[in-house]
N, C-alpha and C positions, 0 to 999 in steps of 0.2 A: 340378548340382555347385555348392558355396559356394565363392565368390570369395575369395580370402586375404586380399583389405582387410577384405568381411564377416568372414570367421573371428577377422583383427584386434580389429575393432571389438567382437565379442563377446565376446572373450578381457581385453578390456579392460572391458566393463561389467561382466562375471564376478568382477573383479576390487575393482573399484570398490565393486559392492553385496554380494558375497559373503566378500571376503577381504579386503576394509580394516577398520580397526577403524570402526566405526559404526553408523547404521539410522536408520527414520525415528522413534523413539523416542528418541531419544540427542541428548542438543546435542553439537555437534562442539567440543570442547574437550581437548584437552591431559589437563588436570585441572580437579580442581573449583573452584578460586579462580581459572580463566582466563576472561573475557568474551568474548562471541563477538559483533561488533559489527555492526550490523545497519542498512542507513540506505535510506531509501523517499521514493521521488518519487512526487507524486504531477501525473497529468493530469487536465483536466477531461473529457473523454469518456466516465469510466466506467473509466477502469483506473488502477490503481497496481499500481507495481512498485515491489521490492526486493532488496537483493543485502547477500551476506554472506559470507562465507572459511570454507570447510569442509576442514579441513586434513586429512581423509581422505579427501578425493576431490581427490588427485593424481595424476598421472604423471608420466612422461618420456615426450614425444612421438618420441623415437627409438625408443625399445622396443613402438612402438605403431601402425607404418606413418605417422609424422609426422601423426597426427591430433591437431588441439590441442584440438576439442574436440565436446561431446558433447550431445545432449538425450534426457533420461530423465525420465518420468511422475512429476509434485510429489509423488505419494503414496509414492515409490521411496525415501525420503529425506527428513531432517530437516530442518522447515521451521519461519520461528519463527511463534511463534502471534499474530501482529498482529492485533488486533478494534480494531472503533469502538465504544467504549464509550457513548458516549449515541447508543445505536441504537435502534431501533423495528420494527424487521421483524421480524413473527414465523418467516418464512420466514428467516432471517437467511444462511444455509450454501446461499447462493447462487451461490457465486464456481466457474466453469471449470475442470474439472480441466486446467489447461496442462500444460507439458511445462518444465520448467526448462532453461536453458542453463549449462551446468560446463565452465567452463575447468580446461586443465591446471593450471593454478596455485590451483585450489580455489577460486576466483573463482566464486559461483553468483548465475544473475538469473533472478529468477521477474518475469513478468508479469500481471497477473490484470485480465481485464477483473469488475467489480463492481458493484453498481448499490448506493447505500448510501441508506438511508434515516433521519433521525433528527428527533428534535422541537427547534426553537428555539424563543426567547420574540423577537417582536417589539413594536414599536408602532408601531401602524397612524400615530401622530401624527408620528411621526419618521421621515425619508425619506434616504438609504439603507437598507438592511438591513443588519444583518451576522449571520451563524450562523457557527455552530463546528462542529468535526469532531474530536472528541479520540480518535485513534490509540493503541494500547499492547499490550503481551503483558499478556497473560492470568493466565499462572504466574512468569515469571521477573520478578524485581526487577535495579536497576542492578546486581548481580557477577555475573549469567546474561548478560544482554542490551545491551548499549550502542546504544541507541535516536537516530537521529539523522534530521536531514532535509534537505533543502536550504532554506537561511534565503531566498533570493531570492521564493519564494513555489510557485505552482501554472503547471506549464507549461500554457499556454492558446493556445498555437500550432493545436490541432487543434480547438479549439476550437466550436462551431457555435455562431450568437447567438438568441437567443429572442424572439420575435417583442412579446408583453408586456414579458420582464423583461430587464434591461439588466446583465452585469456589469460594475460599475465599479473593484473592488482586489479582490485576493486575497494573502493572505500566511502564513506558517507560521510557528511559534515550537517551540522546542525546550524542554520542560519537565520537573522532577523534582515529584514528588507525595510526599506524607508521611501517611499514613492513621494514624487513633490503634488500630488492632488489628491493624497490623503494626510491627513495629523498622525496616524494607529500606525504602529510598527505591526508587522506581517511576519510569521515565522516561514519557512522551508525546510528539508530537507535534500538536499542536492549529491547524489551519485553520481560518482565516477567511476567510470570502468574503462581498463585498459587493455587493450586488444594489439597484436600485431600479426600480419601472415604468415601463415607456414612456408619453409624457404620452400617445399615441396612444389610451391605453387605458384611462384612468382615466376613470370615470364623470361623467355633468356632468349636476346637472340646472339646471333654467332655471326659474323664476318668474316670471311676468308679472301685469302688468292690463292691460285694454284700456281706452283711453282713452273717454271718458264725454262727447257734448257737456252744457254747460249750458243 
């Protein structure tokens, strides 16, 4: 026999994916000149998340056994289309099918562990490194999407340090892009991360002569 908080809880997803207005095809908007604002932290271990207000997946947590809230499979629902643009993987459709977390309040956070791959230029002559990581939707320009991120930089708390390469700054910038065969200005999010090797590591060689009596 199904427990009434279960029957609740289903009666509520039933709700949510079947009879709200929306789907995973749909950006959650009002209407068409509304933005649906969308802002991504990113960690170094391989995951970045994001969260955004999906004003079809609300409730009233009284009408619902006081559950405020919920996790339903990312593919249940509209998610925005974040890519790294100067990527490299051919394999690229990488990322974990997680499970999002919906608040009552349409409050939604995807997590996604990721593993990104991309090409920098460096020079071997100049020591730090810095690479980039330019972030963006795919389809939508700035009246779909309001692309944002935290300016403080890359949380590096969970960090693990590499035994050659050393990071020394990481930081993020918030940016509009202007391409000549579109009209729509494009938001980004572009990291930067700064690396150099550990002198441990760096190659040495030695030249000698051996001294010669006369």
């Amino acid at each position: 026999m199904v427990s009434k908080q279960i029957q609740t809880c289903l009666l509520m997803i039933y709700f949510l994916l079947y009879s709200a207005f929306g789907g995973p095809h749909e950006r959650p908007a009002k209407n068409g000149s509304e933005t649906v604002s969308v802002n991504l932290s990113f960690i170094l271990i391989k995951l970045i998340d994001y969260n955004w207000l999906d004003y079809s997946m609300t409730w009233k947590p009284k009408d619902y056994g006081n559950i405020t809230e919920i996790r339903l499979p990312s593919t249940k629902i509209w998610s925005p289309d974040v890519v790294l643009y100067n990527n490299v993987d051919e394999n690229y459709d990488n990322q974990m099918k997680t499970n999002v977390v919906i608040q009552h309040t349409g409050d939604i956070l995807n997590v996604s562990p990721r593993m990104f791959k991309s090409m920098c230029s460096s020079n071997a002559t100049s020591a730090p490194f810095t690479f980039s990581l330019k972030f963006g939707s795919w389809t939508f320009d700035k009246s779909g999407i309001n692309l944002t991120t935290e300016i403080e930089g890359i949380d590096t708390t969970s960090y693990i340090p590499n035994d050659e390469w050393k990071l020394t700054d990481s930081s993020a910038k918030n940016m509009e892009d202007k391409y000549e065969c579109y009209e729509e200005i494009y938001q980004s999010n572009t990291l930067y991360i700064k690396i150099r090797r550990n002198f441990n590591h760096l190659p040495i060689n030695v030249n000698g002569t051996e001294n010669e009596d006369v």
